[in-house]
C-alpha positions as CSV (number, residue, x, y, z in Angstrom):
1,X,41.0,-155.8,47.1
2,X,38.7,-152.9,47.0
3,X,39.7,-149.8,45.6
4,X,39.5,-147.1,47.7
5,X,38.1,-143.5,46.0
6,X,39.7,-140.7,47.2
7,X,36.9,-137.7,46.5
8,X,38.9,-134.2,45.8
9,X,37.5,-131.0,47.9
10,X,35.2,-128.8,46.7
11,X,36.2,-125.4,47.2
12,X,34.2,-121.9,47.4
13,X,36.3,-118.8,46.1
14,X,34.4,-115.4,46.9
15,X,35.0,-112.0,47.5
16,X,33.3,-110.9,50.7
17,X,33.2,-107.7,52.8
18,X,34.0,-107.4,56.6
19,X,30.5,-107.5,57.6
20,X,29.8,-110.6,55.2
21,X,28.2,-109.3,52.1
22,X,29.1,-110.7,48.5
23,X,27.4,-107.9,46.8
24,X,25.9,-104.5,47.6
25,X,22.9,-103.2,47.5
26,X,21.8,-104.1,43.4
27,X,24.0,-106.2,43.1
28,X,27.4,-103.5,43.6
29,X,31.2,-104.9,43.6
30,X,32.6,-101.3,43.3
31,X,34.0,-102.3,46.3
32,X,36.3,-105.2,45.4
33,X,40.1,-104.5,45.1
34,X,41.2,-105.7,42.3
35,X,45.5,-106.1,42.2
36,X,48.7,-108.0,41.3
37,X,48.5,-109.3,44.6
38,X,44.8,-110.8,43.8
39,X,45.5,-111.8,40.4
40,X,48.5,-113.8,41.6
41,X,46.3,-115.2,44.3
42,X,43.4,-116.0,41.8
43,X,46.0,-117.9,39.7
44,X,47.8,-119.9,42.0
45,X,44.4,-120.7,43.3
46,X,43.5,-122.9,39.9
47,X,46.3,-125.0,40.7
48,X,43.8,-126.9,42.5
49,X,41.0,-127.5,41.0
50,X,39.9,-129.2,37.4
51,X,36.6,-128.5,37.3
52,X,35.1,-125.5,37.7
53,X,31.7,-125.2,39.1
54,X,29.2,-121.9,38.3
55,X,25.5,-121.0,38.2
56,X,24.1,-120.1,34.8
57,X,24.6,-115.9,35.8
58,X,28.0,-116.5,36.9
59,X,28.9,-118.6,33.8
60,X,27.7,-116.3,31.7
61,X,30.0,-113.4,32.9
62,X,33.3,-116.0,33.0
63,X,32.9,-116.9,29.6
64,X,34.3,-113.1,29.4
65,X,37.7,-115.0,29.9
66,X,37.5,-117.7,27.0
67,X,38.8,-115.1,24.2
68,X,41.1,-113.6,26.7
69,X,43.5,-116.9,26.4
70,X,44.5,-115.9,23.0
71,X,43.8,-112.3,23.2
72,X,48.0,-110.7,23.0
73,X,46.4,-107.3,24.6
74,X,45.0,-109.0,27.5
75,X,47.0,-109.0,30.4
76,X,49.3,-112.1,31.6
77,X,46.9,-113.3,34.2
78,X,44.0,-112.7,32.4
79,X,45.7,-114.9,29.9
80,X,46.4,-117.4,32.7
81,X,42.8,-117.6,33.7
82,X,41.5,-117.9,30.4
83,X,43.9,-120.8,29.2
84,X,43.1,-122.4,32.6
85,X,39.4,-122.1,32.2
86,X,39.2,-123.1,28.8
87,X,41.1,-126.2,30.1
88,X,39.0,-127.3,32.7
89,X,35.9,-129.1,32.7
90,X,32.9,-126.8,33.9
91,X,30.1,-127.5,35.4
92,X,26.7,-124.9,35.3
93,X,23.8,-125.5,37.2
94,X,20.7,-123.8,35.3
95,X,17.4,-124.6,34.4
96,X,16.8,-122.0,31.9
97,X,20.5,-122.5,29.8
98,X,19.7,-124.7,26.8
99,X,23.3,-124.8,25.4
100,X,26.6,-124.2,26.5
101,X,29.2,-122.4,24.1
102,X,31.7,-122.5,26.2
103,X,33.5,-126.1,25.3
104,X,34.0,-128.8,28.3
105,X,30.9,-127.5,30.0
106,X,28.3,-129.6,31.2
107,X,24.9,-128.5,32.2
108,X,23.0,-130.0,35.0
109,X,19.2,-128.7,35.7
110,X,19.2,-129.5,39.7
111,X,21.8,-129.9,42.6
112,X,21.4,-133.7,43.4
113,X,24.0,-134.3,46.2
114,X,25.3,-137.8,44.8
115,X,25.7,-135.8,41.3
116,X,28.2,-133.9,43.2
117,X,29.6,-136.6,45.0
118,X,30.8,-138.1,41.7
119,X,31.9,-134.8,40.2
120,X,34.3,-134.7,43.4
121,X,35.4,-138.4,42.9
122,X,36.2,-137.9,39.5
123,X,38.1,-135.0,39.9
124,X,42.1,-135.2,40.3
125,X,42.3,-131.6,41.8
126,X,39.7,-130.5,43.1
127,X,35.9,-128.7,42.3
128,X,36.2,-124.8,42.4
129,X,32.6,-123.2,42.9
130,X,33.1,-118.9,42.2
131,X,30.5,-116.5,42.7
132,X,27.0,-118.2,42.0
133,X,25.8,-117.8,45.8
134,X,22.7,-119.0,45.7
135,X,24.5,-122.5,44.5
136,X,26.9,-122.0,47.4
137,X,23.8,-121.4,49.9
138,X,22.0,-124.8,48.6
139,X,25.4,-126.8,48.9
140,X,26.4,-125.3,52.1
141,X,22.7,-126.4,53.5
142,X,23.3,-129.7,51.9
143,X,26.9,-130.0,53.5
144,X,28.8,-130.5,50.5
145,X,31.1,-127.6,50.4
146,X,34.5,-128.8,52.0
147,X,36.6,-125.0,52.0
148,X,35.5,-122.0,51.8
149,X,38.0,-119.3,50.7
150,X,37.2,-115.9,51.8
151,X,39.2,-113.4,50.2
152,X,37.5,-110.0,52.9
153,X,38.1,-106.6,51.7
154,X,38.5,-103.6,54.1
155,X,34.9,-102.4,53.6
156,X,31.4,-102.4,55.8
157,X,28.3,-102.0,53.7
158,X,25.7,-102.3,56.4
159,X,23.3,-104.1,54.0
160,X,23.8,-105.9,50.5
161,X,23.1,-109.4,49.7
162,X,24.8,-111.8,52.3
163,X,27.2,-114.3,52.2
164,X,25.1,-117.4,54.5
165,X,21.6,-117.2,54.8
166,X,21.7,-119.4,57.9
167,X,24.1,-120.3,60.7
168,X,26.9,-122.2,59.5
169,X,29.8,-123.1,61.9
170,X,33.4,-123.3,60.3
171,X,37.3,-124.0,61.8
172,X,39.8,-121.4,60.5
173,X,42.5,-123.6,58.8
174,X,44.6,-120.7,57.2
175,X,44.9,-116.6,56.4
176,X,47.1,-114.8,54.2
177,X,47.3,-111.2,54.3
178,X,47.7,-109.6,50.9
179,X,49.5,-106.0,50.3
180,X,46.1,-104.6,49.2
181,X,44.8,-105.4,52.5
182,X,42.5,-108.0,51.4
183,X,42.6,-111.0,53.8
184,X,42.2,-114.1,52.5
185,X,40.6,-116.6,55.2
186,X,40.4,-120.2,54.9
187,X,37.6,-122.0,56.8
188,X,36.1,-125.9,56.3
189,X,32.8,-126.9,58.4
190,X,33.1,-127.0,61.9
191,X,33.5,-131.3,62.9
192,X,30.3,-131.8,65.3
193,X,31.7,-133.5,68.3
């Protein structure tokens, strides 16, 4: 009998504006909401992933978290996050990291799409990939991305540094309005008929 292997999803989380911009001009989030309502999103949201997937500039700033799992003036999801980011097994694509501090990480110089075909299979949860666009624009192009979680704030920038760099067509599969007015949209890749 041959065992079937069930590969988990991997899953973008980003902040975005209306007009699809992840960052302002220089690289600004002074527009991001930050909230109860968005930390008890961002919290529920580990519950489905095991692995957490980051470039090397993103990884750097999450490692912000690691102390916070211990730290009794941190807040309690801040102390959520970092207890469930210590826990997971992260993933950091670089090519200029030599080590990684953080423990459980793993470092991988290139994206090599049967790489992340067995990170997915050997996940029970599922891959979360945060921030790091210019990893999310190489996996999008290479159609490995299976969700993309859009959590769009109430704001227009008119320029910045955008979400996609190239058409990509997606399927709403769910929204959930938060009380800050954030609006969290769920899309997967269009099915080509």
């Amino acid at each position: 009998m041959v065992k079937t292997v069930i590969m988990a999803n991997l899953h973008v989380i980003l902040a975005t504006t209306l007009d699809g911009y992840i960052a302002g001009e220089g690289g600004s989030l002074d527009w991001i909401i930050m909230g109860d309502d968005r930390g008890k999103y961002m919290v529920e949201a580990l519950d489905h992933a095991d692995t957490l997937m980051l470039g090397r500039k993103s990884y750097q700033s999450f490692m912000g978290f690691r102390p916070l799992a211990d730290d009794p003036n941190a807040s309690p999801v801040e102390r959520t996050i970092g207890q469930r980011f210590n826990a997971m097994r992260k993933v950091v694509y670089s090519e200029s990291l030599e080590t990684a501090e953080w423990e459980g990480t793993e470092i991988y110089r290139d994206i090599v799409p049967a790489e992340v075909e067995r990170l997915k299979a050997q996940s029970e949860k599922g891959v979360r990939l945060d921030g790091s666009i210019s990893i999310v624009q190489q996996l999008t192009r290479m159609g490995l991305i299976d969700e993309y979680q859009l959590m769009v704030h109430p704001v227009a920038l008119a320029r910045g540094r955008p979400l996609f760099d190239e058409r990509v067509d997606l399927e709403l599969t769910n929204s959930e309005r938060l009380s800050s007015g954030v609006v969290v949209l769920t899309y997967r890749p269009a099915r080509s008929n």
